[in-house]
N, C-alpha and C positions, 0 to 999 in steps of 0.2 A: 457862201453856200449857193447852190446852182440845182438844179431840175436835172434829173439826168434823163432820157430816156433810150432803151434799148429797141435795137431793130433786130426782129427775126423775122426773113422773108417778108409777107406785104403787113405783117401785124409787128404795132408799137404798143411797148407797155411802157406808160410816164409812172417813175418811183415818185409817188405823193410825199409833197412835204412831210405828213407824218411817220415815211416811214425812217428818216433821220436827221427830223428836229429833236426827238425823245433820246439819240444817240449823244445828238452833241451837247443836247445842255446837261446829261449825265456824266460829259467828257468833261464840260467845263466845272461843273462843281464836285463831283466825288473823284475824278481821274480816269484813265483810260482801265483801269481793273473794272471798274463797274460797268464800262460798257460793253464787254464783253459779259458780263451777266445777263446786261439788257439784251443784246443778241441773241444767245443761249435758252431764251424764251421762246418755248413754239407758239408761234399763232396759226397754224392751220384754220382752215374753216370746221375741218372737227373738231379740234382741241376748243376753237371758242365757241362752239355750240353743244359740247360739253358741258364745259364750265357754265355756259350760261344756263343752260338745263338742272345742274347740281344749284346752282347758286338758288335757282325758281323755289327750288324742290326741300329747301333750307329755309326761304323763309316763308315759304308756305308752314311748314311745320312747324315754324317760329309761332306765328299766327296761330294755328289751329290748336298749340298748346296753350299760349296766353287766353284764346277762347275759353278755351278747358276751364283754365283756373281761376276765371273773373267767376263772382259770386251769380252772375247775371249778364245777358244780351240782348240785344234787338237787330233785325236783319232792316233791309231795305230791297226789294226787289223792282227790276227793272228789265223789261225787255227792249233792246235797240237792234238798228239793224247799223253793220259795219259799210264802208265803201265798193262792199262786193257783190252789194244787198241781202248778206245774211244776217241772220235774226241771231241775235246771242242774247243769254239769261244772264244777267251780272246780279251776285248777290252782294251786298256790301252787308257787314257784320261791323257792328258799334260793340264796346265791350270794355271791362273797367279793367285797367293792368296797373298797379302801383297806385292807385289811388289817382291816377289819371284815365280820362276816357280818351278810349284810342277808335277810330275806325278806319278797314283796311278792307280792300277787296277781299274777298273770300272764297269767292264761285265764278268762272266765266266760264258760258258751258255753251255749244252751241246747239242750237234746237233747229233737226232739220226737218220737220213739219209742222203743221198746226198744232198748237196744243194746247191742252184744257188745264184751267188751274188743279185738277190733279196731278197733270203730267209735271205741272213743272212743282208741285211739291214733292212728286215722288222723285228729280232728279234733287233736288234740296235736299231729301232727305236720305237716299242713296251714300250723297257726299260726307254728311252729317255722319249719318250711322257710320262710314269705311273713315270715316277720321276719329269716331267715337267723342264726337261732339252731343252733350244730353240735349236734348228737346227742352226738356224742364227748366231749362233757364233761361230757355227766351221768352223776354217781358214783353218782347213788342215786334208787330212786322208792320211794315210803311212801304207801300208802291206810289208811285206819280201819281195815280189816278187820271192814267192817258183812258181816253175812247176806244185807243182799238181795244181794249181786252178788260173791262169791267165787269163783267160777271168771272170773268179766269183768273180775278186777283179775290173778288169776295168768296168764290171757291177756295183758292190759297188759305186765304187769312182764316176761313172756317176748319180749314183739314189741321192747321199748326196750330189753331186755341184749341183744337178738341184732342187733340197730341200730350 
C-alpha cells in the first residue's frame, strides 16, 4: 500500500490513508463485488452533512419521545460558555425508559444576550411545548449553583414548580 498524491499546478491533494484502507480490507474479506459498493457511496460534504443532520434529528425525537412516555423527569440546567466565548444553555433531562433511568442531553441553545431566569425558562419551555413535552412531570430541576447567575436559576426553579 503506498500514499498517492496528485499534482495540479502548484496545489497537492495527499489521498489519506482512509480513503483506501476501507477499500482493501473490503477487498480482502468479502471480494472485489463489494468494493465497488464501497466506492458507489457518496461522501460529498452535503451528503454527510445530511445524514448527519437526519441522524441528529432521529434521535432527538428518540429522546423527546421516551421523555414523553417516562411516568416522570427532572432537568438539570447549565449555562457554559464554548471556546469562542459563547454562552450556551445546555439542558440535560434524566427520565425513566424500561424501567431504567436514562439521561440525555435535551436542549443546547445558544443565548445571545444577557438573560434573566425567565428568559431561559421561557426558551425551555418554547422547546418543551414545540416537542409537546408535559411540564407536569417534572419532579425535579438542579443547576450547578455557579455565582454568576443565582437569582436567574431561583427565578428558573420558581417559574417550573409554579408550572
Amino acid at each position: 500500500m503506498e500514499i498517492t498524491v496528485d499534482q495540479q499546478d502548484d496545489n497537492h491533494e495527499v489521498q489519506r490513508p482512509t480513503d483506501w484502507t476501507v477499500q482493501d480490507a473490503v477487498g480482502c474479506m468479502f471480494g472485489e463485488d463489494h468494493v465497488q459498493k464501497i466506492k458507489n457511496i457518496p461522501l460529498s460534504n452535503s451528503t454527510v452533512s445530511r445524514r448527519i443532520k437526519d441522524m441528529s434529528i432521529d434521535i432527538e425525537a428518540i429522546i423527546n419521545e421516551r421523555i414523553k412516555k417516562s411516568p416522570f423527569f427532572s432537568i438539570q440546567v447549565d449555562e457554559s460558555t464554548d471556546v469562542s466565548d459563547l454562552s450556551i444553555l445546555l439542558v440535560i433531562a434524566r427520565y425513566l425508559n424500561v424501567n431504567e433511568l436514562e439521561e440525555n442531553l435535551s436542549l443546547c441553545y445558544l443565548l445571545t444576550k444577557r438573560c434573566t431566569g425567565e428568559d431561559i425558562f421561557n426558551v425551555i419551555h418554547g422547546y418543551f411545548c414545540g416537542s409537546e413535552i408535559d411540564w407536569a412531570k417534572c419532579c425535579g430541576v438542579c443547576t450547578d449553583g455557579g455565582k454568576s447567575m443565582p437569582g436567574c436559576y431561583n427565578i428558573l426553579v420558581h417559574v417550573v414548580v409554579s408550572k
